[in-house]
mmJSON file of the N, C-alpha and C atoms, coordinates in Angstrom:
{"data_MODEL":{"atom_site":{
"group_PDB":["ATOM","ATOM","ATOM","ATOM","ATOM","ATOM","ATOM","ATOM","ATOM","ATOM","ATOM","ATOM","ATOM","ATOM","ATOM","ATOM","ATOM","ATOM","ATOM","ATOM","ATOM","ATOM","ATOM","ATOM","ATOM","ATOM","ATOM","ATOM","ATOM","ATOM","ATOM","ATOM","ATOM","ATOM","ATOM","ATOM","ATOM","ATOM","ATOM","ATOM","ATOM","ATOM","ATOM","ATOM","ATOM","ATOM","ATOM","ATOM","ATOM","ATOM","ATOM","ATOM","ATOM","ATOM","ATOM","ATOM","ATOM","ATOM","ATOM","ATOM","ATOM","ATOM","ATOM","ATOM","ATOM","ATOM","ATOM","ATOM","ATOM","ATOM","ATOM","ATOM","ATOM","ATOM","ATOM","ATOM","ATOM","ATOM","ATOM","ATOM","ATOM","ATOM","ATOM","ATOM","ATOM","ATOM","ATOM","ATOM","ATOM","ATOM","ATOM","ATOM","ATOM","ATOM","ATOM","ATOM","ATOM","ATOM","ATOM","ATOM","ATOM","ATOM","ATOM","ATOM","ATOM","ATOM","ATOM","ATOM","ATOM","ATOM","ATOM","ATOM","ATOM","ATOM","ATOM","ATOM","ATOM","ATOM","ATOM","ATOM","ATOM","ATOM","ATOM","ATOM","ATOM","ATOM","ATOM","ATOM","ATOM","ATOM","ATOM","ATOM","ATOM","ATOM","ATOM","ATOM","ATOM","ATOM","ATOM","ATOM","ATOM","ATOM","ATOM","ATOM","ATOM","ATOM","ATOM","ATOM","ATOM","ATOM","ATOM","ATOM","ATOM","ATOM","ATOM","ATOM","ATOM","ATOM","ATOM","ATOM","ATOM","ATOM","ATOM","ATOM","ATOM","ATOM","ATOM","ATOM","ATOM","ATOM","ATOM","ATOM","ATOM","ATOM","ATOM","ATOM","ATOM","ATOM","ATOM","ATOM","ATOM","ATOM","ATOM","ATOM","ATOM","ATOM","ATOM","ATOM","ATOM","ATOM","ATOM","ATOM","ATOM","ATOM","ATOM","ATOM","ATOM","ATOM","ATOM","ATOM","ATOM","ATOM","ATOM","ATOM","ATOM","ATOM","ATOM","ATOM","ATOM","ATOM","ATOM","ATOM","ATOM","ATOM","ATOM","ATOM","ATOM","ATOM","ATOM","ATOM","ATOM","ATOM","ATOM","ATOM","ATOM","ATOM","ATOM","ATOM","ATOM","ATOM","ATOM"],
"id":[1,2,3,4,5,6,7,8,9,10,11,12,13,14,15,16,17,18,19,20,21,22,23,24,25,26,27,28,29,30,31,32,33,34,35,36,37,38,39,40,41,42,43,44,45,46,47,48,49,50,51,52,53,54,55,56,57,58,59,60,61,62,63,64,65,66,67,68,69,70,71,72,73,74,75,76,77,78,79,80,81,82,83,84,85,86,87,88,89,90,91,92,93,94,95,96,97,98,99,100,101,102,103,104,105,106,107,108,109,110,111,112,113,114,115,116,117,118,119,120,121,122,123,124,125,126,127,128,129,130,131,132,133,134,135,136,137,138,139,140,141,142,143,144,145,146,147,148,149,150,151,152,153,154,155,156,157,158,159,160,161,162,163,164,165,166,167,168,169,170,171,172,173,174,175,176,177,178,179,180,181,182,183,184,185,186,187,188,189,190,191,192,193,194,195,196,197,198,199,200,201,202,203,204,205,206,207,208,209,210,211,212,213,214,215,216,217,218,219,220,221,222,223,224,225,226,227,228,229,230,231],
"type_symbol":["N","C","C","N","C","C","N","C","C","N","C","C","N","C","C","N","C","C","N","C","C","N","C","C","N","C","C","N","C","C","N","C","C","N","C","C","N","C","C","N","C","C","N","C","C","N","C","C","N","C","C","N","C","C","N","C","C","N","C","C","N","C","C","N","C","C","N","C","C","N","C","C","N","C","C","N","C","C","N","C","C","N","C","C","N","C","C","N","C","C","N","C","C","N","C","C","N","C","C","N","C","C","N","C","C","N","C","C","N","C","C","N","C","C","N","C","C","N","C","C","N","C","C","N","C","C","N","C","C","N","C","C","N","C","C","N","C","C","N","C","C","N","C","C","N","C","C","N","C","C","N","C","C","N","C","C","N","C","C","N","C","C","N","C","C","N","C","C","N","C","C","N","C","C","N","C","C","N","C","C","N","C","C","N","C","C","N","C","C","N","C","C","N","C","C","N","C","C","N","C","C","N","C","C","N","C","C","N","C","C","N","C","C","N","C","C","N","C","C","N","C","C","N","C","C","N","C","C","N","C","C"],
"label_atom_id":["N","CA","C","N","CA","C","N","CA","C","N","CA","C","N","CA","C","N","CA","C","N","CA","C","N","CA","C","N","CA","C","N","CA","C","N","CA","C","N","CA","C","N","CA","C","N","CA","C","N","CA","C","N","CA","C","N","CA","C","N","CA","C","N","CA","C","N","CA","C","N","CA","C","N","CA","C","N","CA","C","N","CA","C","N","CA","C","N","CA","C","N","CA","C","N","CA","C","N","CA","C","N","CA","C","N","CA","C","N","CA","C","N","CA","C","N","CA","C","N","CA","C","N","CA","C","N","CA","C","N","CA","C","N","CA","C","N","CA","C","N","CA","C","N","CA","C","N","CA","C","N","CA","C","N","CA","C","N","CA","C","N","CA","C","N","CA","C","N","CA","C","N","CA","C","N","CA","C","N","CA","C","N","CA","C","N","CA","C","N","CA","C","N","CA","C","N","CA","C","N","CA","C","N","CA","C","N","CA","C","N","CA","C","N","CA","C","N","CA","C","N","CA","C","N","CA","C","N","CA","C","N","CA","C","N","CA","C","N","CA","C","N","CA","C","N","CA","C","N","CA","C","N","CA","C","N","CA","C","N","CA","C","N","CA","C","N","CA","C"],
"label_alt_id":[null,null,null,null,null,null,null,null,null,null,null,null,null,null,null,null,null,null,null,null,null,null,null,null,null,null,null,null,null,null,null,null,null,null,null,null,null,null,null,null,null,null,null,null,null,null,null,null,null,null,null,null,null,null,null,null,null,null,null,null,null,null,null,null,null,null,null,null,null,null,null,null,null,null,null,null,null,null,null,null,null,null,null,null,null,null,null,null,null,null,null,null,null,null,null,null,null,null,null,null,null,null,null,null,null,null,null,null,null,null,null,null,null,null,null,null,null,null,null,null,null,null,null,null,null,null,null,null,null,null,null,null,null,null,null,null,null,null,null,null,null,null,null,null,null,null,null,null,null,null,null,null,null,null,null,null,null,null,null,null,null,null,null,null,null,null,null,null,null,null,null,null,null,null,null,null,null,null,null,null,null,null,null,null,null,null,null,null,null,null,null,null,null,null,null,null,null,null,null,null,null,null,null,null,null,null,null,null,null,null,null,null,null,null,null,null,null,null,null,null,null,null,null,null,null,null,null,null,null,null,null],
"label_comp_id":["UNK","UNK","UNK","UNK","UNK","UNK","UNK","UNK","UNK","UNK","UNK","UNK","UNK","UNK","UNK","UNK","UNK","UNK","UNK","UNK","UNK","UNK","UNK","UNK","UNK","UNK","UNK","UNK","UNK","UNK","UNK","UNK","UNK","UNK","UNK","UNK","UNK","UNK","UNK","UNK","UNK","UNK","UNK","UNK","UNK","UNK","UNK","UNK","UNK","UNK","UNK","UNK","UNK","UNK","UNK","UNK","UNK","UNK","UNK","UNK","UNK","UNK","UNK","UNK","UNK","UNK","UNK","UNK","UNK","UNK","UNK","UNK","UNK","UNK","UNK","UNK","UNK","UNK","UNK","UNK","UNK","UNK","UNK","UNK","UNK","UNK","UNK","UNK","UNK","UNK","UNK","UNK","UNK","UNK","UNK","UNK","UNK","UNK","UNK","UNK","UNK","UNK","UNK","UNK","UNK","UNK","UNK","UNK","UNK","UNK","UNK","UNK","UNK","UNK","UNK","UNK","UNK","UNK","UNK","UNK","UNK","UNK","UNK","UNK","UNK","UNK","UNK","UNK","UNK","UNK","UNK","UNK","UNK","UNK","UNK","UNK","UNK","UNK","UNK","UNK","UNK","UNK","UNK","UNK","UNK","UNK","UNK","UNK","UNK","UNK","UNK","UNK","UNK","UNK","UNK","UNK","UNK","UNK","UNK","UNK","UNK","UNK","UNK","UNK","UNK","UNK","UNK","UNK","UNK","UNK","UNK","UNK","UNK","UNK","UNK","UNK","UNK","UNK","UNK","UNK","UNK","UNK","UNK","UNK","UNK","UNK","UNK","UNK","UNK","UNK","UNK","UNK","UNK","UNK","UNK","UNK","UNK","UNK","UNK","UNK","UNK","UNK","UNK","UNK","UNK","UNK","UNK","UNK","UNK","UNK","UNK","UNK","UNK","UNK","UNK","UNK","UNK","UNK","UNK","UNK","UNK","UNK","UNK","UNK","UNK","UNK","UNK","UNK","UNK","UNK","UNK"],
"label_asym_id":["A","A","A","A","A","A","A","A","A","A","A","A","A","A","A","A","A","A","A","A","A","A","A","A","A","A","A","A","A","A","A","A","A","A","A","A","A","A","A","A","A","A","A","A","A","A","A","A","A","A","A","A","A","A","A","A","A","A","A","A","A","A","A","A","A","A","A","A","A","A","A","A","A","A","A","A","A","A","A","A","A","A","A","A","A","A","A","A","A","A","A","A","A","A","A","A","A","A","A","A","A","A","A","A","A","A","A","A","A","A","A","A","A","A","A","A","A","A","A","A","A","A","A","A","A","A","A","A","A","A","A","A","A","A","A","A","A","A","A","A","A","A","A","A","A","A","A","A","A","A","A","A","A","A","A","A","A","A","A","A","A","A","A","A","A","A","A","A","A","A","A","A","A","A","A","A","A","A","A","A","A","A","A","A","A","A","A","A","A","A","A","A","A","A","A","A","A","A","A","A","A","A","A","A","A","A","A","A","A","A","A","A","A","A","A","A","A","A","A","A","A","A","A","A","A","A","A","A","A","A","A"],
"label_entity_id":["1","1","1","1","1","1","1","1","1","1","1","1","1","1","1","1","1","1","1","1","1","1","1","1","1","1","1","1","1","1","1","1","1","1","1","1","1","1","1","1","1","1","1","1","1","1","1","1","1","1","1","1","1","1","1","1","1","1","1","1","1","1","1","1","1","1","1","1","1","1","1","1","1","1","1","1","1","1","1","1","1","1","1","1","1","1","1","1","1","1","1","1","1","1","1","1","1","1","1","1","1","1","1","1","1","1","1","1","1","1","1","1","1","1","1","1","1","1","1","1","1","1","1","1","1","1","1","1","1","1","1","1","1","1","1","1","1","1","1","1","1","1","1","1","1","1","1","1","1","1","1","1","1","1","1","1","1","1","1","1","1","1","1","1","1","1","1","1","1","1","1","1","1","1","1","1","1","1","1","1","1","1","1","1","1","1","1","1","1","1","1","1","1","1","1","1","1","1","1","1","1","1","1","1","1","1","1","1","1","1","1","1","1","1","1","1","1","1","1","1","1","1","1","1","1","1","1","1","1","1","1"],
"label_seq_id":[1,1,1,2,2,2,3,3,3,4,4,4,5,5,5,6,6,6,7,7,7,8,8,8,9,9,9,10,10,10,11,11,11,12,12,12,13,13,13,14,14,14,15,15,15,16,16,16,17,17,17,18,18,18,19,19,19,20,20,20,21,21,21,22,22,22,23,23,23,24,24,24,25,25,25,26,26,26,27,27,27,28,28,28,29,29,29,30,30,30,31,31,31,32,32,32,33,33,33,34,34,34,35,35,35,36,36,36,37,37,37,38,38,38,39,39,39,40,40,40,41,41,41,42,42,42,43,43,43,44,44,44,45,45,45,46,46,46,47,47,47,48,48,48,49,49,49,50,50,50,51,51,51,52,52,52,53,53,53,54,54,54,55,55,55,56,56,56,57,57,57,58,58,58,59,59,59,60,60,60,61,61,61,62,62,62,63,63,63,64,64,64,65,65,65,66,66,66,67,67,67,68,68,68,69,69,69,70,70,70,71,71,71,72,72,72,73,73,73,74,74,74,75,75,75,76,76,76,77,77,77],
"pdbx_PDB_ins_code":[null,null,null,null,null,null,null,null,null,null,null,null,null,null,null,null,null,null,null,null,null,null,null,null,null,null,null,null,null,null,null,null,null,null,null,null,null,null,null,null,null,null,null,null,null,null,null,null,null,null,null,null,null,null,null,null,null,null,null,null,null,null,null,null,null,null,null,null,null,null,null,null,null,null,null,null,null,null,null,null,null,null,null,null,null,null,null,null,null,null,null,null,null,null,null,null,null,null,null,null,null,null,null,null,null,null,null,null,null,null,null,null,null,null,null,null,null,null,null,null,null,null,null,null,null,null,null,null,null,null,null,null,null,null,null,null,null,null,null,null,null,null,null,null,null,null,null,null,null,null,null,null,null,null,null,null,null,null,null,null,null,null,null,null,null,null,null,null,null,null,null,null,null,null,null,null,null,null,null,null,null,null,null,null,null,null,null,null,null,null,null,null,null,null,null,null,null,null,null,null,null,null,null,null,null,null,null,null,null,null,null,null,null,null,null,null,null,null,null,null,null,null,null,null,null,null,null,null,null,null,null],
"Cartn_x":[30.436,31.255,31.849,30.555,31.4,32.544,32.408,33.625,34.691,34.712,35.824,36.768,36.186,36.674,37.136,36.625,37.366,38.486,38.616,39.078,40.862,40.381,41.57,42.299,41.004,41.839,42.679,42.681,43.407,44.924,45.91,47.703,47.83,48.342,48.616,49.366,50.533,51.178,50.752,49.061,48.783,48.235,48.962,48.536,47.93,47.614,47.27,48.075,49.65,50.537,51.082,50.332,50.529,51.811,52.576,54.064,54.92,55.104,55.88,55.67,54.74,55.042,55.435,55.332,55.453,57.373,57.668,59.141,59.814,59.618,60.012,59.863,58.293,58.38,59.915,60.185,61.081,62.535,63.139,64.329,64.061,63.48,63.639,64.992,65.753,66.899,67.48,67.86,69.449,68.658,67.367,67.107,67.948,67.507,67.865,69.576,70.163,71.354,71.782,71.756,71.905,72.164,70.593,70.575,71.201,71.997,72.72,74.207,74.565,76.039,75.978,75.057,75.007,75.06,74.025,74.231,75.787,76.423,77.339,78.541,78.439,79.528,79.389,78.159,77.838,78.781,78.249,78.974,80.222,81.042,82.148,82.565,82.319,83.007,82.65,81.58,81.663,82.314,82.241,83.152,84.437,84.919,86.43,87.6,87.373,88.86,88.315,87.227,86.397,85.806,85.96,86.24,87.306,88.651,89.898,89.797,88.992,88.432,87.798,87.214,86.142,87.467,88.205,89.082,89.904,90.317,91.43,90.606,89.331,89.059,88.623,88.539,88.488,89.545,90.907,92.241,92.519,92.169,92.347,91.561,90.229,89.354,90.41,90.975,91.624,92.845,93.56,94.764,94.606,93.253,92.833,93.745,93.857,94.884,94.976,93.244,93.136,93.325,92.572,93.57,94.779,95.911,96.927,97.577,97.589,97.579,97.154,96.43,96.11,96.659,96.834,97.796,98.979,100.103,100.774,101.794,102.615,103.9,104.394,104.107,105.391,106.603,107.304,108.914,109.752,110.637,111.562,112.049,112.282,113.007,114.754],
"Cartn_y":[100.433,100.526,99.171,98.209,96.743,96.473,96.552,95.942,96.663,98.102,99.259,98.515,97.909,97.253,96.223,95.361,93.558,94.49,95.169,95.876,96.105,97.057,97.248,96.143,95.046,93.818,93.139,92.982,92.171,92.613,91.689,92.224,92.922,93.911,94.801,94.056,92.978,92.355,90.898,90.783,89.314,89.065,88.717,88.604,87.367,86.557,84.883,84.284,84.746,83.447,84.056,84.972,85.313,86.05,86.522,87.098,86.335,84.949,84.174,83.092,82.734,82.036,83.324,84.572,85.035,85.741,85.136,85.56,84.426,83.158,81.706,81.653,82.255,82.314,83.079,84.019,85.087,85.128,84.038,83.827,82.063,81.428,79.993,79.19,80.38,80.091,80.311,80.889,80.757,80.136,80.135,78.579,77.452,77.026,75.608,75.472,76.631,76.684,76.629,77.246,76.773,75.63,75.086,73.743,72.474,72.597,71.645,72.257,73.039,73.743,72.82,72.578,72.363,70.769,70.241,68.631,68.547,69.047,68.547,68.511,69.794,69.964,68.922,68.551,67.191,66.515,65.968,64.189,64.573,65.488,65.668,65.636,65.746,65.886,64.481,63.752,62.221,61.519,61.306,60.385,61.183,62.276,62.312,61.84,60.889,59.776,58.451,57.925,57.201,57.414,58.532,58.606,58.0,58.506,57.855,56.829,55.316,54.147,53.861,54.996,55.062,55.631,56.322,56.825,55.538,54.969,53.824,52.405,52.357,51.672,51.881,53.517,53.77,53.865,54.007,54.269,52.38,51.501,50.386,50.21,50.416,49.601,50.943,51.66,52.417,51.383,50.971,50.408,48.923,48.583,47.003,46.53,45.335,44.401,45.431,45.412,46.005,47.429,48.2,49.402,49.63,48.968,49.363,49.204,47.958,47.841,49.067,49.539,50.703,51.929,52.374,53.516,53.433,52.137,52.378,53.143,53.564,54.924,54.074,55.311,54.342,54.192,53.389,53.664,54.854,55.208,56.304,56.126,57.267,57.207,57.372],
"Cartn_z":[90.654,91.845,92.193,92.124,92.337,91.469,90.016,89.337,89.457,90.164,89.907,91.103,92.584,93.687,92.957,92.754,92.097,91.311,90.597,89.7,90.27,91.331,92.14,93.182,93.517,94.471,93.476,92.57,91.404,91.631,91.361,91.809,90.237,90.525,88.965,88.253,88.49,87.633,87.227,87.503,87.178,85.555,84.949,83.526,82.849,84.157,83.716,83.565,83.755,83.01,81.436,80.794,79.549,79.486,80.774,80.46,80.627,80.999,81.391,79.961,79.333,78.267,76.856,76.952,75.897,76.444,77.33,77.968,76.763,77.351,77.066,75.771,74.875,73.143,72.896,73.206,72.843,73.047,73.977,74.371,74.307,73.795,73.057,72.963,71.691,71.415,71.914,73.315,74.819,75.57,75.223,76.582,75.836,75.175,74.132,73.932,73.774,73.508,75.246,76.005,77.202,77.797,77.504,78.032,77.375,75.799,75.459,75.834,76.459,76.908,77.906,78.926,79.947,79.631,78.928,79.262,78.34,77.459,76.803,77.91,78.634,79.657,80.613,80.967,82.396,81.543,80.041,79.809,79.399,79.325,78.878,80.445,81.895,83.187,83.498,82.859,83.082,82.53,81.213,80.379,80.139,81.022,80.649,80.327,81.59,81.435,80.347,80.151,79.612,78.188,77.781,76.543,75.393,76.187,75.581,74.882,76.253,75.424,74.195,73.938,71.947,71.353,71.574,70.871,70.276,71.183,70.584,70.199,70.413,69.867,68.276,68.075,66.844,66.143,66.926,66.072,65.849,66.505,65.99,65.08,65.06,63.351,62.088,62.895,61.753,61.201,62.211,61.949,61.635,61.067,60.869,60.02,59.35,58.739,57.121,56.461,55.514,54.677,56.018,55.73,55.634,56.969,56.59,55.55,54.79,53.285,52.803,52.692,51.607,52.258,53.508,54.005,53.842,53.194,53.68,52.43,52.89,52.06,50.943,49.76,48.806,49.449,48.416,48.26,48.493,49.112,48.923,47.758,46.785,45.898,46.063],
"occupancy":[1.0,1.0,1.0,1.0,1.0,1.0,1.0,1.0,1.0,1.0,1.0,1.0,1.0,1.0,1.0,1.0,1.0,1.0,1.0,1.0,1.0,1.0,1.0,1.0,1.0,1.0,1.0,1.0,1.0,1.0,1.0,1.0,1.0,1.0,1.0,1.0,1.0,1.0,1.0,1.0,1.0,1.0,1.0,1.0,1.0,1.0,1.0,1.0,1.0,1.0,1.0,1.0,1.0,1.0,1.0,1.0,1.0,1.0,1.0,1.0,1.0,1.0,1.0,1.0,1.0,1.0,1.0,1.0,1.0,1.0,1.0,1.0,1.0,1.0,1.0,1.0,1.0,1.0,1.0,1.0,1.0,1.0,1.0,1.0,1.0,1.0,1.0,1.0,1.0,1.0,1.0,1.0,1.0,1.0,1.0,1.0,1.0,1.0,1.0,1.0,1.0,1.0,1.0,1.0,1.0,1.0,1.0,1.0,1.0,1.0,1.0,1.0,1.0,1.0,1.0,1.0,1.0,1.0,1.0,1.0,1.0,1.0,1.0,1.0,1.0,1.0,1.0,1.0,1.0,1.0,1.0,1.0,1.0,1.0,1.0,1.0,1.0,1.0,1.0,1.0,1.0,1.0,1.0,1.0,1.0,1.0,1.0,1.0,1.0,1.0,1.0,1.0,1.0,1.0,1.0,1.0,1.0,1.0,1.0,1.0,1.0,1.0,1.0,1.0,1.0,1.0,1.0,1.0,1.0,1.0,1.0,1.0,1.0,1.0,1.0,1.0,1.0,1.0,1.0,1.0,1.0,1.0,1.0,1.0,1.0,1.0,1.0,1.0,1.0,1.0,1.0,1.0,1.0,1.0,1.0,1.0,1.0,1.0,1.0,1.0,1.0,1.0,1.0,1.0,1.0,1.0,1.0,1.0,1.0,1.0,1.0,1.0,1.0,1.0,1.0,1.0,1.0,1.0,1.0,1.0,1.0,1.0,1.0,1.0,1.0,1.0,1.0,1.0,1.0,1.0,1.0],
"B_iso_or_equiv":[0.0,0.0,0.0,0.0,0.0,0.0,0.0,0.0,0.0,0.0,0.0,0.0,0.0,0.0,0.0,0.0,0.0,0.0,0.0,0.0,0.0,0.0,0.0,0.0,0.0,0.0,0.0,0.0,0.0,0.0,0.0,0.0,0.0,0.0,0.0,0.0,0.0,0.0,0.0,0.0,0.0,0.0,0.0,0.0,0.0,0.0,0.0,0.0,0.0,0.0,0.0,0.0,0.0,0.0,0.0,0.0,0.0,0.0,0.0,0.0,0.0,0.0,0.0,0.0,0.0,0.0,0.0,0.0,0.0,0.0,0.0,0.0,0.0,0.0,0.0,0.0,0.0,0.0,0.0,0.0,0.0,0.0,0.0,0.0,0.0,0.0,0.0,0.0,0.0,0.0,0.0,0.0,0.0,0.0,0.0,0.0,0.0,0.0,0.0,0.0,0.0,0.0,0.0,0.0,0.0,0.0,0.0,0.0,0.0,0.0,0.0,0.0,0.0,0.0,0.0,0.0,0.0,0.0,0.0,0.0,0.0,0.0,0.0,0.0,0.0,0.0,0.0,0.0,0.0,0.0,0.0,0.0,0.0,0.0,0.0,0.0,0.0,0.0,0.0,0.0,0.0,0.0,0.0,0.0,0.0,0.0,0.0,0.0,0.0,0.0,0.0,0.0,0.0,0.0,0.0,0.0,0.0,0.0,0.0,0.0,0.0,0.0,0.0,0.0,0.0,0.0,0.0,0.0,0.0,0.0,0.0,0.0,0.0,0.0,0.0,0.0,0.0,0.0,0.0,0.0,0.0,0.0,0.0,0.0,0.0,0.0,0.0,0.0,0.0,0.0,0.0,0.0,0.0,0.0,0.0,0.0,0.0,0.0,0.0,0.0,0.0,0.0,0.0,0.0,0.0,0.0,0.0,0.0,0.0,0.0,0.0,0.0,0.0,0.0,0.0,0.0,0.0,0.0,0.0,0.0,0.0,0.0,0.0,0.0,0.0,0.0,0.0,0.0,0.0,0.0,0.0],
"pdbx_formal_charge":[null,null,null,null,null,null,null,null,null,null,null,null,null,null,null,null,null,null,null,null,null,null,null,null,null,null,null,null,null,null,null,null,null,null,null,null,null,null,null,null,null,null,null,null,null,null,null,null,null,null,null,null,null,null,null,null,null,null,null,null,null,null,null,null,null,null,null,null,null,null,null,null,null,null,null,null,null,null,null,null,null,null,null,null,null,null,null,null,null,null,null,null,null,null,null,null,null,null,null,null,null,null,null,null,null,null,null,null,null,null,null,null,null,null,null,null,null,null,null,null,null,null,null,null,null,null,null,null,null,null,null,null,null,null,null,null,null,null,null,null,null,null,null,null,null,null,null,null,null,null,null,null,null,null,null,null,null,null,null,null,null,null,null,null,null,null,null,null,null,null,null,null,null,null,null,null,null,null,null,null,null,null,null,null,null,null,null,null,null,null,null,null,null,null,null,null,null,null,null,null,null,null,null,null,null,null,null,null,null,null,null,null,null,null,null,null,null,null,null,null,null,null,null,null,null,null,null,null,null,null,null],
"auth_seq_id":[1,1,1,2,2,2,3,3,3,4,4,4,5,5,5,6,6,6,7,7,7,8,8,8,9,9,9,10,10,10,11,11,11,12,12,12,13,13,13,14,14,14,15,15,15,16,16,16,17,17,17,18,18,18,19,19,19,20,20,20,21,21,21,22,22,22,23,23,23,24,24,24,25,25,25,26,26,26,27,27,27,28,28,28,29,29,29,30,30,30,31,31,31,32,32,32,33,33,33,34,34,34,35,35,35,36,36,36,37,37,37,38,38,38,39,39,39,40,40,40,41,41,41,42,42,42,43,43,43,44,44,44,45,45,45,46,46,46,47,47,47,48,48,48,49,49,49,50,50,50,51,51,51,52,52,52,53,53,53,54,54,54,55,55,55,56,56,56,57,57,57,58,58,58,59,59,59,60,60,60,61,61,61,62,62,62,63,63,63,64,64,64,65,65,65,66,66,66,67,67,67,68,68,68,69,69,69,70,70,70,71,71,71,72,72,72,73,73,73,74,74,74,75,75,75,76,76,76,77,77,77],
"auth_comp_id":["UNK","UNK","UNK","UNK","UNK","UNK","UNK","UNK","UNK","UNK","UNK","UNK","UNK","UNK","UNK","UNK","UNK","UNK","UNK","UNK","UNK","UNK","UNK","UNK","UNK","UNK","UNK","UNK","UNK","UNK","UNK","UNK","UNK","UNK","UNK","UNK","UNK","UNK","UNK","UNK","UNK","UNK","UNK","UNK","UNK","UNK","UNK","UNK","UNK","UNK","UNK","UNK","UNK","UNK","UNK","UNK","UNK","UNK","UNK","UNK","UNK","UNK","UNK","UNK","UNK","UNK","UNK","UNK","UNK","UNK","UNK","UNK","UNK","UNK","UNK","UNK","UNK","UNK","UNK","UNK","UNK","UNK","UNK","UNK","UNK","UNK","UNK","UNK","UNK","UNK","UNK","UNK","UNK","UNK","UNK","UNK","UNK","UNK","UNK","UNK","UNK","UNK","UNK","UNK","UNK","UNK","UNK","UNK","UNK","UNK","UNK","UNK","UNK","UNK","UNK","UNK","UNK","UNK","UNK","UNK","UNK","UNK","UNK","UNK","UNK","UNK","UNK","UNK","UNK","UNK","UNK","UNK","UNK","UNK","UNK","UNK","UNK","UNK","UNK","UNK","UNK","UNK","UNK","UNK","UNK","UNK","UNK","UNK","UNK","UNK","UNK","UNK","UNK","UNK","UNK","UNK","UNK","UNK","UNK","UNK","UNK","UNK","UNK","UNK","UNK","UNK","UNK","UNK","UNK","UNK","UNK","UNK","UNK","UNK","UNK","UNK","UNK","UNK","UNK","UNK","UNK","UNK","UNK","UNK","UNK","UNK","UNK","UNK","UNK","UNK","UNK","UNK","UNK","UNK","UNK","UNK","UNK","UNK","UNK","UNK","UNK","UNK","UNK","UNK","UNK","UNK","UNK","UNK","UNK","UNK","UNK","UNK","UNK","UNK","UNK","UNK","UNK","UNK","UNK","UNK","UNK","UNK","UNK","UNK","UNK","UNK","UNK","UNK","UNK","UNK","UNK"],
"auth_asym_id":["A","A","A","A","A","A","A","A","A","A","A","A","A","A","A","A","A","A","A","A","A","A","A","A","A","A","A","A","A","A","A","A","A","A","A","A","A","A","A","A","A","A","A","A","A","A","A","A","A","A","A","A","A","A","A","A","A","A","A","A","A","A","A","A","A","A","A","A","A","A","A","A","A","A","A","A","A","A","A","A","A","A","A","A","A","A","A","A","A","A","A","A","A","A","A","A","A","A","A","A","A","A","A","A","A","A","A","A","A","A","A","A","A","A","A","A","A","A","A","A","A","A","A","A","A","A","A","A","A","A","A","A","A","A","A","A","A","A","A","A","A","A","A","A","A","A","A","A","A","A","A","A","A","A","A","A","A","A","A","A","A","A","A","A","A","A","A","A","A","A","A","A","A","A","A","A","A","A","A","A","A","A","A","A","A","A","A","A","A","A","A","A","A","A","A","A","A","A","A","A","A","A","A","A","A","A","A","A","A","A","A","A","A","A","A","A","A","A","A","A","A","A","A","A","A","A","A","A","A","A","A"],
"auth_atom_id":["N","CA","C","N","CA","C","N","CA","C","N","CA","C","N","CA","C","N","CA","C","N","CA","C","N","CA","C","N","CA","C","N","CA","C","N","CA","C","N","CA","C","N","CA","C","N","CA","C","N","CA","C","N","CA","C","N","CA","C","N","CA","C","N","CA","C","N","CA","C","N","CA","C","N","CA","C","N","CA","C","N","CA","C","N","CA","C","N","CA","C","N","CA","C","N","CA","C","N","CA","C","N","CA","C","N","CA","C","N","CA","C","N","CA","C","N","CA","C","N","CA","C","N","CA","C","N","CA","C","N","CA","C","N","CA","C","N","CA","C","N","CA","C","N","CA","C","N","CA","C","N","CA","C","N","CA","C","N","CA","C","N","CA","C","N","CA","C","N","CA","C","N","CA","C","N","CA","C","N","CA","C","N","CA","C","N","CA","C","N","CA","C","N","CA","C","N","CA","C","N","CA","C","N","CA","C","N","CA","C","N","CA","C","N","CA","C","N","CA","C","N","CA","C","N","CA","C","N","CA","C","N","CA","C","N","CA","C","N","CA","C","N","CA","C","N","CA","C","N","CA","C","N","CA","C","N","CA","C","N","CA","C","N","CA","C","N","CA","C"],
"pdbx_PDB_model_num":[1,1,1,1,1,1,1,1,1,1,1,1,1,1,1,1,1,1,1,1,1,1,1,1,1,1,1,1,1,1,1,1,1,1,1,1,1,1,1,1,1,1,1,1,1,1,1,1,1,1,1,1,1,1,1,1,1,1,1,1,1,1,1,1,1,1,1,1,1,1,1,1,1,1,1,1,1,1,1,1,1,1,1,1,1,1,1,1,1,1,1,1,1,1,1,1,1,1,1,1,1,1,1,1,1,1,1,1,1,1,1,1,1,1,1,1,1,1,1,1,1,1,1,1,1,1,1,1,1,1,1,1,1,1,1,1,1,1,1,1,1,1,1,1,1,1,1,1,1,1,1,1,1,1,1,1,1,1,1,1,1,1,1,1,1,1,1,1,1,1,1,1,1,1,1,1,1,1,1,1,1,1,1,1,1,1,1,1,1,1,1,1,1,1,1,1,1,1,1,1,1,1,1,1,1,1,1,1,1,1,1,1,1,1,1,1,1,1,1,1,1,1,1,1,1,1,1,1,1,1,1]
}}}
């Protein structure tokens, strides 16, 4: 009779915790994918205008003394 009472005071949906980590095993991959949507979108609304700067500093080591020598067009015939 005692354990049938403890039995019934117990909340019917208490599982220890065991449905909430076997949620998180099972949807892993749209947590994870989520959460890099999310930080990629933060630094892309931060470095927006501030990006540009890596850009041209990469189109200059492009346009260095040496390369352009080697990019540049033959002759027209």
């Amino acid at each position: 009779m005692n354990i049938a009472l403890q039995h019934s005071l117990t909340p019917a949906g208490n599982d220890g915790g065991h449905f909430g980590l076997s949620w998180v095993k099972a949807h892993l991959a749209q947590i994870i994918e989520s959460f890099w949507f999310c930080l990629s979108f933060i630094l892309f609304l931060l470095m927006g205008p501030f990006s540009a700067v890596v850009v041209l500093i990469g189109l200059a080591s492009l346009a260095s003394g040496e390369k352009r020598e080697q990019m540049r067009e033959p002759a027209r015939l």
